[in-house]
C-alpha positions in Angstrom: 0.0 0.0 0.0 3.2 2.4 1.0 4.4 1.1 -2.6 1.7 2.7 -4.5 1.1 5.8 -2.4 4.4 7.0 -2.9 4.2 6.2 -7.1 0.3 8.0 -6.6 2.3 10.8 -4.8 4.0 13.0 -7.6 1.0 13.1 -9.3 -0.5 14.9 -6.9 0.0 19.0 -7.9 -2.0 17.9 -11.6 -4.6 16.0 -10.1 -5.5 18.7 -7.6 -5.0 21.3 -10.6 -7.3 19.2 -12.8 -9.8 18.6 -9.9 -10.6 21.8 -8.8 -13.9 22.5 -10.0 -14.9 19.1 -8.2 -13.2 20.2 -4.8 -15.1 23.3 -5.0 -18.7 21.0 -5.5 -17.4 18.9 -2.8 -17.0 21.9 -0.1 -20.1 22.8 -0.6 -21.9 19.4 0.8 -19.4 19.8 3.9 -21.9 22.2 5.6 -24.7 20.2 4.9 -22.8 17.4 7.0 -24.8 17.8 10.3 -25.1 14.7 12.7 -28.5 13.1 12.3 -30.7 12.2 14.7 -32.7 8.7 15.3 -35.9 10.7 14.5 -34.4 12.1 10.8 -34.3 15.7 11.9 -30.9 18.1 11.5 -28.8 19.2 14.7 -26.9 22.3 14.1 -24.1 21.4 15.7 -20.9 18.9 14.1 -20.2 15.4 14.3 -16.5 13.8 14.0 -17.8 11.4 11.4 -19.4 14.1 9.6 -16.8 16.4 9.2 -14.0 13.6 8.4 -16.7 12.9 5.7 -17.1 16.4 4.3 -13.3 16.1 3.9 -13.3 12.6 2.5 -15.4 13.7 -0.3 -12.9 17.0 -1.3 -10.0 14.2 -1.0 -11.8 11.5 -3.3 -13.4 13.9 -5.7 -9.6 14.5 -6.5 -8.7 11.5 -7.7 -12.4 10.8 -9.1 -11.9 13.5 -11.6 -8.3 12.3 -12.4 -9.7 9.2 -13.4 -12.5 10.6 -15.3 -9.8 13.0 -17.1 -8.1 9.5 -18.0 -11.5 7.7 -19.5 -11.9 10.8 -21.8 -8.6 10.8 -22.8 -8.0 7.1 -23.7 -11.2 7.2 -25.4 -11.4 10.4 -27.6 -13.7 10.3 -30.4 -14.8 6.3 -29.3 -18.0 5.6 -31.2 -21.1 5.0 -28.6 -23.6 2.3 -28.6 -27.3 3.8 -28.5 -28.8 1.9 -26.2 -32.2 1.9 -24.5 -34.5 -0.6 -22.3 -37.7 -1.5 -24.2 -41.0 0.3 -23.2 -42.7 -3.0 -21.4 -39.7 -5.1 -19.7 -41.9 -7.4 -18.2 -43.8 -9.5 -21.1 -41.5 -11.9 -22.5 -40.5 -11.1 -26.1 -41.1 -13.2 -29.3 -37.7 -15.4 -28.9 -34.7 -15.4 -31.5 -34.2 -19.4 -31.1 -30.6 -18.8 -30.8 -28.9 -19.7 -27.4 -26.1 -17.6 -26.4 -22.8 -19.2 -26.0 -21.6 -16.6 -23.6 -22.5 -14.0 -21.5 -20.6 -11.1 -19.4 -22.5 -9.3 -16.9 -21.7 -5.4 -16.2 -22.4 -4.9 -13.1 -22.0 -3.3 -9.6 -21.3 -6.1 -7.1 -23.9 -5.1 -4.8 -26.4 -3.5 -7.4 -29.7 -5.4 -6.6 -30.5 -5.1 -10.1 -27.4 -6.7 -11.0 -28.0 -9.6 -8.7 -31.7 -10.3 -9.8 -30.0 -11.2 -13.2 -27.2 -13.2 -11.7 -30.3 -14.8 -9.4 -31.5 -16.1 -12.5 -28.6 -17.3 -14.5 -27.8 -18.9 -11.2 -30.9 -21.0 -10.8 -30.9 -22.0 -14.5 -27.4 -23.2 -14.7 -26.0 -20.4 -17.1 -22.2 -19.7 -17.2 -21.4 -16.1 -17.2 -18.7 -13.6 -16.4 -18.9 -9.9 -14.9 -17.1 -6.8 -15.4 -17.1 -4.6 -12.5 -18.0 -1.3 -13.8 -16.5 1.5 -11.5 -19.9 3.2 -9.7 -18.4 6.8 -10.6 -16.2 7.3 -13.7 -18.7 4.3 -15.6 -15.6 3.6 -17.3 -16.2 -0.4 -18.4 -19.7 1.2 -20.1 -17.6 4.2 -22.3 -18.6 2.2 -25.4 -22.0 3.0 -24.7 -24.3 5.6 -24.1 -26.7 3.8 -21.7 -24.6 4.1 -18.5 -26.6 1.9 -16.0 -26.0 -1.4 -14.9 -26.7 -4.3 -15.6 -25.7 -4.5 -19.2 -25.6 -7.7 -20.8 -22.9 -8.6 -24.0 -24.1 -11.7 -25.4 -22.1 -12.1 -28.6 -22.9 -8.9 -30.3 -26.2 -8.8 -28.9 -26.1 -6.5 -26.1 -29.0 -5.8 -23.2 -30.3 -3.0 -20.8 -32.6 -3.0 -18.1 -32.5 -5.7 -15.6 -36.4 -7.1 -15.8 -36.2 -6.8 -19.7 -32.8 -8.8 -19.0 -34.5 -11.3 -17.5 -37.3 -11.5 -19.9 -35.8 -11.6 -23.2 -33.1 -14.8 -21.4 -36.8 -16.5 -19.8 -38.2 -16.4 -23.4 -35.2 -18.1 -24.9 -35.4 -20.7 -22.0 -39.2 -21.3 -22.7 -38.9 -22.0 -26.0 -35.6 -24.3 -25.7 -37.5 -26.0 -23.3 -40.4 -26.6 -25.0 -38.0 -27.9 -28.1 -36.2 -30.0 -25.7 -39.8 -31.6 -24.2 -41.6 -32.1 -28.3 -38.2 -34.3 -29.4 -37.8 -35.6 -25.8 -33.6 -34.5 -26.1 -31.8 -33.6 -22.3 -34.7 -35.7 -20.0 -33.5 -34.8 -16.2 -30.7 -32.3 -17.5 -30.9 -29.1 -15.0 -28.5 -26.9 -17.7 -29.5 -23.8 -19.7 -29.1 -25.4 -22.9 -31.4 -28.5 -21.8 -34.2 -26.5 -20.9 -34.7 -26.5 -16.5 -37.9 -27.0 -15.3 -39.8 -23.8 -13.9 -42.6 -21.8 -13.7 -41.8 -19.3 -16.2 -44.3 -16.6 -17.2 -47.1 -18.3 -14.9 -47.0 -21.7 -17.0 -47.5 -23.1 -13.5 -51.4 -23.2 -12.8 -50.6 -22.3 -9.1 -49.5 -18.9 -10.3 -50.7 -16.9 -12.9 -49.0 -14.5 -15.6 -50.5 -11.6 -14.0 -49.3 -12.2 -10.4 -46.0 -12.6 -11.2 -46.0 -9.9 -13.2 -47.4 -7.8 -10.7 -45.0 -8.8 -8.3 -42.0 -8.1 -10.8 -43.3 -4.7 -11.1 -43.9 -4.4 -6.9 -39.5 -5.5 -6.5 -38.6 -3.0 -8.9 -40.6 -0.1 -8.0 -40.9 -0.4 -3.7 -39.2 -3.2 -2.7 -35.6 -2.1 -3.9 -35.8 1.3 -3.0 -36.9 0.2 0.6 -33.8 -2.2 0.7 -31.8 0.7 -0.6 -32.6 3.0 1.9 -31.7 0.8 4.3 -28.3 0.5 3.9 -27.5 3.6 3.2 -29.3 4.5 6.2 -26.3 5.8 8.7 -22.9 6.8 7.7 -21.6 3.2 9.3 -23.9 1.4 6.7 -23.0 3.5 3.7 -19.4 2.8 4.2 -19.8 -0.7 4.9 -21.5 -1.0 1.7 -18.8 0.7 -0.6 -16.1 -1.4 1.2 -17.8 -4.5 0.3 -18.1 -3.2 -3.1 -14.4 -2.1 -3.7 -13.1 -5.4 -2.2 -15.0 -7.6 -5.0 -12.9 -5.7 -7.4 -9.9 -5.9 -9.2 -9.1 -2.1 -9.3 -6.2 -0.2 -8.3 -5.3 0.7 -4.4 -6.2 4.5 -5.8 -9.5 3.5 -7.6 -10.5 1.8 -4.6 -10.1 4.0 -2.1 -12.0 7.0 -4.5 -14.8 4.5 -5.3 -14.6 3.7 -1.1 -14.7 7.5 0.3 -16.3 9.4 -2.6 -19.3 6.8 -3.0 -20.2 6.1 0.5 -20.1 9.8 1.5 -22.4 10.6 -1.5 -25.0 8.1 -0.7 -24.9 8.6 2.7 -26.2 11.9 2.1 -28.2 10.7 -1.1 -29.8 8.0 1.7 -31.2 10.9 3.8 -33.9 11.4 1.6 -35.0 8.4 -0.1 -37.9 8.2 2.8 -39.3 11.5 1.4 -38.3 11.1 -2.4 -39.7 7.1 -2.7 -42.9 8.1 0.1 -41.2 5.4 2.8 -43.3 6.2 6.1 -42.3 5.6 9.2 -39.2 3.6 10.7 -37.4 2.3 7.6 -36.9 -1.1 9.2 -40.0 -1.2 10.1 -41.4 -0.6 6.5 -38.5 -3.5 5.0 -40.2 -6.2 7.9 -43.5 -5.4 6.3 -42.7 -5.5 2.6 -41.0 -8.6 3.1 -44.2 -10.0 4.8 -46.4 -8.9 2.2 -44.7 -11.3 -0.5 -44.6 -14.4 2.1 -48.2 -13.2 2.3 -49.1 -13.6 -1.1 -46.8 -16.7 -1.4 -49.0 -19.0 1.1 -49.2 -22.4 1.5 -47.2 -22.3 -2.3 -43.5 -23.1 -1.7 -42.9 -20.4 -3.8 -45.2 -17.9 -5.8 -44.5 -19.8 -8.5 -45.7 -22.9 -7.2 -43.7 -26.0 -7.2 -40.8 -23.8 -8.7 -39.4 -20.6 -8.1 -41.1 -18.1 -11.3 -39.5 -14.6 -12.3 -40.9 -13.3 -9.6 -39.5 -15.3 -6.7 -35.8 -15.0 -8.3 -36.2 -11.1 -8.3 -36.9 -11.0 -4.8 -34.3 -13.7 -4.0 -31.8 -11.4 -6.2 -32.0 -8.4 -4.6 -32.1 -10.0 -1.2 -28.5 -11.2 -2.6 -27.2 -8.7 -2.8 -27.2 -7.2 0.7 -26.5 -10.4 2.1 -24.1 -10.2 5.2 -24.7 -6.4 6.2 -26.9 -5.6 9.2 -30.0 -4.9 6.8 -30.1 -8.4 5.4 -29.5 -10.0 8.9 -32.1 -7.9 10.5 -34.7 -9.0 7.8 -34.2 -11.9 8.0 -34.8 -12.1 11.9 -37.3 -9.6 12.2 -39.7 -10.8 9.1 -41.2 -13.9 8.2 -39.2 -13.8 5.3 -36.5 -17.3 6.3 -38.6 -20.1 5.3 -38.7 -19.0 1.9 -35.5 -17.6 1.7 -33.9 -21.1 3.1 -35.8 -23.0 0.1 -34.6 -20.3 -2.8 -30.9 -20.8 -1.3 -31.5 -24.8 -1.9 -32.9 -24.2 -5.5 -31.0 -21.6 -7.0 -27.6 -23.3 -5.9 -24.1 -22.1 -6.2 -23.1 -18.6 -8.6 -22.6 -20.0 -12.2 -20.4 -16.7 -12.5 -16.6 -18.0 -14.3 -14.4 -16.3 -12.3 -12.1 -13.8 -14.1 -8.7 -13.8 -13.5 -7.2 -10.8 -12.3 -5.2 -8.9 -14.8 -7.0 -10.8 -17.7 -9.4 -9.0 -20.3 -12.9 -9.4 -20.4 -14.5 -10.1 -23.0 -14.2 -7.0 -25.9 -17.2 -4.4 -26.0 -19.3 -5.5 -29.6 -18.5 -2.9 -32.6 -21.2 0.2 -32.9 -23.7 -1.2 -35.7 
C-alpha cells in the first residue's frame, strides 16, 4: 500500500490542478454534514464522522476526476452504442431461437439489479462472467451511451434494463425447453441449454401470468428502493456497503479508495432522503419487515409464488435480497420478518453462482462494434 502511495504521490499537484472545479462542489456538501438524529431531523451542531466525511469527499473527488480526465482521454472520439431498455420489460419477447454461447454481466457487485440477473442465470445453470464497472467514472460502459448497470454482452447482442434482461433470457429458456420436451432430447438435465424445469411466465397453474407480473413490477418499483434505503441509512452502513463493493474488485489501491470514500459519502447523504423522495413512512426497518411479509403473504401455502418452482418473480426478490446479504440490513430481515422459510428454500434451488471467475489482470470479453 506504501508502494503505491508514494508512485500515486507526484501526481498529486496535476490532479489537484485538474480537480478543482470538483473540490469546489465537494465543499459545498461539507456544511450540509450535520449529525442526524434517530428521528431524521438536523442538529446544528458537528459530528466527528461528519466532518471527516465532508473532507473525504474534497479528497476522493480529486482523484475521481483524475480518473475521469483518464476515461476521456483514452477514449477520444470512441464511437457509442445507442442503447435503450424496451417500453414494457416485463412480457417476454417473441424469442430469437438462438442460445447464447456466452455472456458477461456489467455490473456493480452489490447492485440489486445486478443480482436479480445473476439470481437467474444462477438457478438456470447459465455460465457467465462480470465486469465490474466502477460506480463513478462508468468507465467499463464508455462504449455505450446507456450508462446503467446491468448491461448484458451476449455475442454482439447486447442488453439493458434488468427485468427486460431477465425476460428476453426467460423467453429463450421457454422455448428451448419446449423444443427439448416435443423431441424428448436432455430428459432430467438441469442446464441452460437443456431447458430446466420452472414456472416461467405463470406456466405453472398455481400462479398466474398476472401475479407474477405484478409482483415483478412491486421488486422493482418499492421493494428495492426500501432495501436501498436501508443500507444507506447511517454513515456506518453507507461505508460498509462501498467497502464491500471495492473489495470484490480488481481495481487499483487508488481507484479503490476513491470508489470507497467518494461513493459512500455521497450516498450517505443521497440515503437521507429516499424516505421522502420514494414516500417510505415511518421507521425504515419497520417498513422492510413489512414488505418482506407482504410477498410471504401472497406466497401462502405455495413453496414459492411460482408454485412448485421458483417463477420470475421469486428469483427477483431472491436477487436483490442477494445482494445485501451479510450487512446488518439483510441479517435484521431476516430475523425480524417472516421472510426465512422461503429464503432457506430459494438458497436450496437456486444453488451455487454460475459466474466464471475472471482472472485478475485478464481481459474481459471485448465491448461488440457500434452497428
Amino acid at each position: 500500500m506504501l508502494r503505491v502511495l508514494a508512485q500515486q504521490l507526484p501526481k498529486l499537484p496535476h490532479v489537484l490542478k485538474a480537480s478543482a472545479p470538483c473540490i469546489t462542489q465537494a465543499s459545498h456538501l461539507v456544511p450540509a454534514a450535520f449529525s442526524t438524529s434517530s428521528s431524521g431531523s438536523q442538529q446544528s451542531t458537528w459530528s466527528p464522522s461528519a466532518a471527516w466525511a465532508g473532507a473525504s469527499l474534497a479528497v476522493a473527488a480529486s482523484a475521481v476526476a483524475a480518473a475521469q480526465s483518464t476515461v476521456v482521454q483514452a477514449d477520444a472520439g470512441a464511437p457509442e452504442q445507442a442503447l435503450s431498455p424496451p417500453a414494457d420489460p416485463y412480457t417476454l419477447p417473441r424469442p430469437t431461437g438462438q442460445l447464447p454461447s456466452n455472456i458477461t454481466l456489467y455490473q456493480y457487485e452489490v447492485c440489486p439489479f445486478c443480482c436479480k440477473v445473476k439470481a437467474f442465470l444462477d438457478y438456470h445453470k447459465v455460465p457467465y462472467s462480470t465486469v465490474e464497472v466502477n460506480p463513478l467514472t462508468k468507465g467499463e460502459l464508455r462504449w455505450s451511451s446507456y450508462r446503467k448497470v446491468p448491461v448484458v454482452q451476449m455475442g454482439d447482442e447486447v442488453l439493458v434494463d434488468s427485468s427486460a434482461i431477465i425476460s428476453r433470457l426467460a423467453a429463450e429458456l421457454q422455448a428451448g425447453s419446449s423444443s427439448s420436451s416435443s423431441d424428448g432430447s436432455n430428459k432430467g438435465s438441469k442446464s441452460w441449454f437443456s431447458g430446466k424445469s420452472s414456472s416461467i411466465g405463470g406456466s405453472d397453474s398455481s400462479s398466474s401470468a398476472e401475479e407474477e407480473r405484478r409482483w415483478r413490477q412491486w421488486v422493482d418499483e418499492r421493494f428495492v428502493k426500501v432495501m436501498t434505503a436501508n443500507i444507506y441509512r447511517t454513515w456506518d452502513e453507507s461505508w460498509n456497503t462501498f467497502s464491500y463493493m471495492t473489495q470484490q474488485s480488481h481495481w487499483n489501491w487508488a481507484v479503490q479508495q476513491s470508489v470507497r470514500l467518494a461513493g459512500a459519502v455521497l450516498m450517505w447523504k443521497v440515503g437521507q432522503g429516499m424516505p421522502k423522495k420514494y414516500n417510505i413512512e415511518g421507521d425504515l426497518r419497520e417498513a422492510l419487515y413489512a414488505d418482506a411479509n407482504s410477498f410471504v403473504a401472497a406466497v401462502g401455502n405455495r413453496q414459492f409464488l411460482g408454485g412448485q418452482q421458483p417463477n420470475l418473480a421469486d428469483l427477483a426478490v431472491f436477487g436483490v435480497l442477494q445482494a445485501i446479504r451479510g450487512t446488518d440490513t439483510y441479517n435484521d430481515v431476516v430475523m425480524h420478518s417472516e421472510i426465512g422459510p422461503w429464503l432457506s428454500r430459494m438458497v436450496q434451488v437456486v444453488g451455487e453462482s454460475c459466474e466464471v471467475k475472471q482472472v485478475p489482470g485478464k481481459e474481459a470479453l471485448s465491448p461488440p462494434a457500434a452497428a
